[in-house]
N, C-alpha and C positions, 0 to 999 in steps of 0.2 A: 273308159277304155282301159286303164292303168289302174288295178290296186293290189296292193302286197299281197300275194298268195296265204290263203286260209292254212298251207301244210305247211312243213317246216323241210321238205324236200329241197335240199340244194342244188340240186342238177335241174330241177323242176322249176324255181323259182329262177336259177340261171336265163334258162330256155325262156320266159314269161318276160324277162328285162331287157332280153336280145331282142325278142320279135317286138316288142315296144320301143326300143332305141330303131330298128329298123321300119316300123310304119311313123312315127315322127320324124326322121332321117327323110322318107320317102315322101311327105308331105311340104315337108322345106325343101328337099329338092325340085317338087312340083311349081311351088312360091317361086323359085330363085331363076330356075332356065323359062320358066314362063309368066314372069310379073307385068310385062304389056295386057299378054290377054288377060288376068286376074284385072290388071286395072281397067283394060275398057269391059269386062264384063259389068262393070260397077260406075262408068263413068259417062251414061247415056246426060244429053245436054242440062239434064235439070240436078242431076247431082253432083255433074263434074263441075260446077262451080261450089255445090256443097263443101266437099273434100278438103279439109285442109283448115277450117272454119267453122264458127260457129257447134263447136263439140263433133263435129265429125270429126272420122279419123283423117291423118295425113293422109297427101296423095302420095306416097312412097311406101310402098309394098314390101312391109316385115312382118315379122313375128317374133311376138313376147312371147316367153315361156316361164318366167320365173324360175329361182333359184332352185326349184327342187326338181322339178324337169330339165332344168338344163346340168346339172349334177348328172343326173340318170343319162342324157344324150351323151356327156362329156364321160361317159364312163366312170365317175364318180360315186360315191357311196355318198346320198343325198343326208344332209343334217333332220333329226328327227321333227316332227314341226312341231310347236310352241303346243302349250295343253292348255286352254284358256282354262278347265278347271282349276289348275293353278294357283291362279289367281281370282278365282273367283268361289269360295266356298261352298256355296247355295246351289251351283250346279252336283247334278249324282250321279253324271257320267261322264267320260270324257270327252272332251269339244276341240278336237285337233283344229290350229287356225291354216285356213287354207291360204296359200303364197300364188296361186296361178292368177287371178284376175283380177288382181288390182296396176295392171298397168291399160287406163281408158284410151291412151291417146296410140295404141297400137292398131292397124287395120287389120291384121287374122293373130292375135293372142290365142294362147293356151289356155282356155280357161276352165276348170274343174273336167276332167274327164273328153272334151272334146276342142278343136278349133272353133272360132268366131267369127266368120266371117264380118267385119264390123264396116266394112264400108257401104253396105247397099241403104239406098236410101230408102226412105219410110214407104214409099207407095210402089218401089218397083218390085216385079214379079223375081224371084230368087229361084224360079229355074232355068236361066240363064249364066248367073255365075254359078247354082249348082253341077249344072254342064261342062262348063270349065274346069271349076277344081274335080268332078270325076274323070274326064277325059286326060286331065293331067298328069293324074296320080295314076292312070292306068298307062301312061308313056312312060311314067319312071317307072311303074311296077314291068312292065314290060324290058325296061334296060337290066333291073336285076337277075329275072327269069332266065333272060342271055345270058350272063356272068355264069349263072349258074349253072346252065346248061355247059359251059366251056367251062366247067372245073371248077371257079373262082371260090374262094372261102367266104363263107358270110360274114365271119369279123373280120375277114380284108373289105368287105364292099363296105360294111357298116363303119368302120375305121375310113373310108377315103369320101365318105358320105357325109360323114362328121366334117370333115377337111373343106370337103364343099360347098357347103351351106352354113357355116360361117360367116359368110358377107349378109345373109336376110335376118339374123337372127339381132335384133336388138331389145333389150330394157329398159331403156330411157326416156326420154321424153320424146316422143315423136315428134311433135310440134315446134320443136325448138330448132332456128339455125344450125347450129352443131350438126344435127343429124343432116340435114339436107346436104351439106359440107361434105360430112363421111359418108355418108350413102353415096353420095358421086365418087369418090375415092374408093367407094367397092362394088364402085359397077352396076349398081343399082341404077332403075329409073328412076329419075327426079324431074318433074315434070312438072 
């Protein structure tokens, strides 16, 4: 979805970080006013004991983005990523290490280029929570459209977007107490 503009056009590559902070924005907004239906889309009787267990993900509905997506959401000028050439001689070109998808125990991560949905279980049909997450994103894409049809600035919506999806966004260990703790303390379902 996201990669550093080929030009060196700054007003260009501006515009390319905004509409990318604004469909990520738009995506966790859809995660956070609608995580019931994301989790019963995923939680028919034979997986919703899965959930939580046995390498599935938690039943508490967040998303990992790792440190260089969430830089870029947080408005941040992201750290350049590591060059395994580097350190490794024998490579002859460069090998940037990717930071999105090494957190397993998240249920929708950011991982390389797209979301994961990672809770559906191994045999169920995925256009059911496919349903969901497009139905969703198309009620937040709908509350933007409003704003903007009433004036509203797009770094005001994407700034108060930022603000609000704060509570889905975690990197930690999904699996752990802690989280279950805080995730009730922000509202989240914990089930």
């Amino acid at each position: 979805m996201f990669s550093p503009p080929s030009e060196k056009d700054p007003k260009k590559q501006e515009e390319e970080v905004r509409l990318f902070r604004l469909f990520i924005l738009l995506t966790l907004s859809a995660l956070k006013n609608h995580s019931t239906l994301f989790f019963g889309a995923v939680a028919p009787p034979g997986n919703e004991i899965r959930l939580g267990g046995h390498e599935a993900p938690p039943r508490i509905i967040s998303a990992f983005l790792g440190s260089t997506v969430g830089d870029i959401i947080d408005g941040k000028k992201p750290k350049e990523p590591a060059n395994l050439k580097d350190n490794m001689p024998f490579l002859f070109q460069d090998v940037l290490q990717e930071d999105t998808d090494r957190n397993r125990t998240s249920s929708f991560p950011y991982a390389g280029h797209r979301f994961e949905f990672r809770a559906l279980g191994s045999s169920q049909n995925a256009a059911w929570p496919m349903a969901v997450i497009s139905a969703t994103l198309s009620s937040e894409f709908q509350k933007v459209i409003k704003q903007l049809d009433e004036g509203k600035d797009i770094d005001d919506i994407i700034n108060q977007l930022q603000k609000d999806t704060q509570a889905v966004r975690y990197d930690g260990n999904g699996y752990s107490q802690e989280w279950a703790t805080e995730a009730k303390k922000r509202g989240l379902y914990v089930n």
